[in-house]
C-alpha positions as CSV (number, residue, x, y, z in Angstrom):
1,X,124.0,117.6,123.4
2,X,125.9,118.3,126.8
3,X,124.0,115.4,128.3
4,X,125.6,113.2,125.6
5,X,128.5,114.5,126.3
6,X,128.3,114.0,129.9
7,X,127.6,110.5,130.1
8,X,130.0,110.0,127.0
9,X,133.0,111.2,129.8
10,X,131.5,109.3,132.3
11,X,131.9,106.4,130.2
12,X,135.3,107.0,129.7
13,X,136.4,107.8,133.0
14,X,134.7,104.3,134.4
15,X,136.5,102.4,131.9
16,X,139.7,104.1,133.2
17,X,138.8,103.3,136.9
18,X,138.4,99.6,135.7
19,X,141.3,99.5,133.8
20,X,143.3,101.4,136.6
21,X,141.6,98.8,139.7
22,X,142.4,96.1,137.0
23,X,146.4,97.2,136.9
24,X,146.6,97.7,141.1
25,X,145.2,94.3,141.4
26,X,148.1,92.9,139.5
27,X,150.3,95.0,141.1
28,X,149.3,93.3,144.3
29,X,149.9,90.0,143.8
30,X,153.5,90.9,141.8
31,X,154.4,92.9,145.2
32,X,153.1,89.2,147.3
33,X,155.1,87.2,145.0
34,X,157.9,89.2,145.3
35,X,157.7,89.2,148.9
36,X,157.4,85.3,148.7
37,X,160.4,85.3,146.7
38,X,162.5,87.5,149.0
39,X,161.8,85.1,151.9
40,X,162.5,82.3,150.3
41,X,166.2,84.0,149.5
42,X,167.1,84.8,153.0
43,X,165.5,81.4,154.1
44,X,168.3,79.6,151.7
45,X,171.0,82.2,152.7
46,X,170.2,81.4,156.4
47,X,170.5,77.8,156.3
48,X,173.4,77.8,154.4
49,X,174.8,79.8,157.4
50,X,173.9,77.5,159.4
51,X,175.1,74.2,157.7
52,X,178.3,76.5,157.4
53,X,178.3,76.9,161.3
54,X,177.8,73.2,162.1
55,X,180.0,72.2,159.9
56,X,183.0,74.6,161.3
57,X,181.9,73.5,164.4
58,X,182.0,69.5,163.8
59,X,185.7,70.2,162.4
60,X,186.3,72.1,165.6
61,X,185.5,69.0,167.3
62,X,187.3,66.6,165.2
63,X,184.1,64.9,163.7
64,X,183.5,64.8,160.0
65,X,180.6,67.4,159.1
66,X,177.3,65.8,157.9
67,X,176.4,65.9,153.8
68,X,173.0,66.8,154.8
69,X,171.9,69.5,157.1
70,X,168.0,70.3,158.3
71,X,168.1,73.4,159.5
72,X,164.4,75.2,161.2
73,X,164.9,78.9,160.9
74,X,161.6,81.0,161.7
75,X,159.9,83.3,159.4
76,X,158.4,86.5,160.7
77,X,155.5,87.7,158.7
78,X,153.2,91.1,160.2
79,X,150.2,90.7,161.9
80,X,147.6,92.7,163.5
81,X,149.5,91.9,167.1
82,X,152.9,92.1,165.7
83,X,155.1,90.2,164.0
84,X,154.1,86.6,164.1
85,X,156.6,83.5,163.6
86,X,156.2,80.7,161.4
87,X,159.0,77.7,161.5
88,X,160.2,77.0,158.1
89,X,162.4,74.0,157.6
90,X,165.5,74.4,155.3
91,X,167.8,71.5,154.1
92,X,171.5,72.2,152.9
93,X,173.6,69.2,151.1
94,X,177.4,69.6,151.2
95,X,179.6,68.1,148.2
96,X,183.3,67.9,148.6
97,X,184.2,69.4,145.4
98,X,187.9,69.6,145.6
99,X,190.3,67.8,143.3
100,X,187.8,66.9,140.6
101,X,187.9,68.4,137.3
102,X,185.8,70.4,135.6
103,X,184.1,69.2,132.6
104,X,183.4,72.5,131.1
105,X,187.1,73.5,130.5
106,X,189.6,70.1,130.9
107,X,191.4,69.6,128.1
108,X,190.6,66.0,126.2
109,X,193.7,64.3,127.6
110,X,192.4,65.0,130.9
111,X,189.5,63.8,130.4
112,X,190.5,60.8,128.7
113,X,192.9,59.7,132.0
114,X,190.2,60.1,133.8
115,X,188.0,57.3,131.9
116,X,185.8,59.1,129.4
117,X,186.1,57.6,126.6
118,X,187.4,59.1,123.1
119,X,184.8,59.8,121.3
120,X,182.8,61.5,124.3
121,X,186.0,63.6,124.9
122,X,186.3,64.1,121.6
123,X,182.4,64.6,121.0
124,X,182.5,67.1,124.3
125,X,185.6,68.7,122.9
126,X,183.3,70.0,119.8
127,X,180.4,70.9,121.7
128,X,182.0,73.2,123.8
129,X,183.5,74.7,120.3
130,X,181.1,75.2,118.9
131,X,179.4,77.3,121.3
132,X,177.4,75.4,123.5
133,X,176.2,76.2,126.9
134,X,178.5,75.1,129.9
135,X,177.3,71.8,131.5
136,X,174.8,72.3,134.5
137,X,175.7,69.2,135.9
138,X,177.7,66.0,135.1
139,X,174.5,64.2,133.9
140,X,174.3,66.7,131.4
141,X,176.7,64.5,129.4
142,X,173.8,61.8,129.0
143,X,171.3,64.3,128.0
144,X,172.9,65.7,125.5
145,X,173.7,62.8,124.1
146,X,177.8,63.0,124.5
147,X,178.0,59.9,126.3
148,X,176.1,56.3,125.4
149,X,174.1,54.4,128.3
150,X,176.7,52.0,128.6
151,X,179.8,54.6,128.7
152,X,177.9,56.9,131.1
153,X,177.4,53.7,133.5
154,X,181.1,53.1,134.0
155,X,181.9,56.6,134.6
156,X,183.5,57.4,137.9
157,X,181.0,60.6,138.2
158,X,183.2,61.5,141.7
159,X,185.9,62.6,139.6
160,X,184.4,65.5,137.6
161,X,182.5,68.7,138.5
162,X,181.1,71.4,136.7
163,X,181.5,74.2,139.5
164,X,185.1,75.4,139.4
165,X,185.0,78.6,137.7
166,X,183.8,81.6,139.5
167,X,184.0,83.3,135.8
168,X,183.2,81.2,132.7
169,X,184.9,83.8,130.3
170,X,188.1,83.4,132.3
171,X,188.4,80.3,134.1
172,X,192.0,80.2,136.1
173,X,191.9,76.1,136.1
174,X,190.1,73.1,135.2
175,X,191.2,71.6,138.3
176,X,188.8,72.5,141.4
């Protein structure tokens, strides 16, 4: 009976070790994708330093900054003789955003000088009453179907954003 019992707990307690090797395996890759995910942050926070930089520093010369930026920042990942460097390249677009209006939260006479037509204002206008999410970009009125082919076509798309609040709930202005 207490050899039964023996290999009965021993049974047990390998499943455990299985399940428990199982769980640290995932563990491990979670913790690598993390990691992964943490450098690819401070690579985009980096570059965007950088395009900020060269573009304070092309105004400083009187030259207009670039739209596009390639920036090579080095990543430093551990090795067995220190940290070893690997050159990652990171590319940073710059949009002028001022003066256009934001097509989340511009009234329908706004929108309507500036060359939508009436019944996408209008078809916009209910959308965002009735609860729909804020516009990720000014395509967005194509794809969800506000705006026909046509319409969308003869839209001056320079003249509207979708970035101008900094709170959704509260937005102090339409106008960027």
């Amino acid at each position: 009976m207490a050899l039964i019992a023996a290999i009965g707990m021993l049974v047990i307690f390998a499943m455990l070790g299985t399940a428990y090797i199982g769980y640290m395996s995932i563990e491990f890759d979670e913790a690598g994708i993390y990691l992964h995910e943490v450098r690819a942050r401070n690579l985009a926070e980096g570059g965007v330093y950088a395009a900020i930089g060269d573009a304070r520093a092309a105004i400083a010369r009187g030259e207009v900054p670039q739209k596009q930026f390639d920036v090579v920042l080095t990543e430093y990942r551990p090795e067995a003789t220190g940290p070893g460097g690997y050159p990652q390249k990171v590319r940073v677009s710059l949009a002028d955003e001022s003066a256009r209006v934001n097509l989340n939260f511009a009234p329908v006479p706004v929108l309507r000088a500036l060359g939508l037509p009436e019944n996408a204002a209008k078809a916009l206008e209910d959308y965002r009453a009735a609860g729909g999410k804020p516009l990720a970009n000014v395509d967005a009125l194509r794809g969800l179907g506000l705006v026909d082919g046509q319409a969308f076509r003869g839209l001056n798309r320079d003249l509207f954003t979708v970035y101008t609040a900094s709170d959704p709930r509260q937005p102090h202005s339409y106008l960027n």
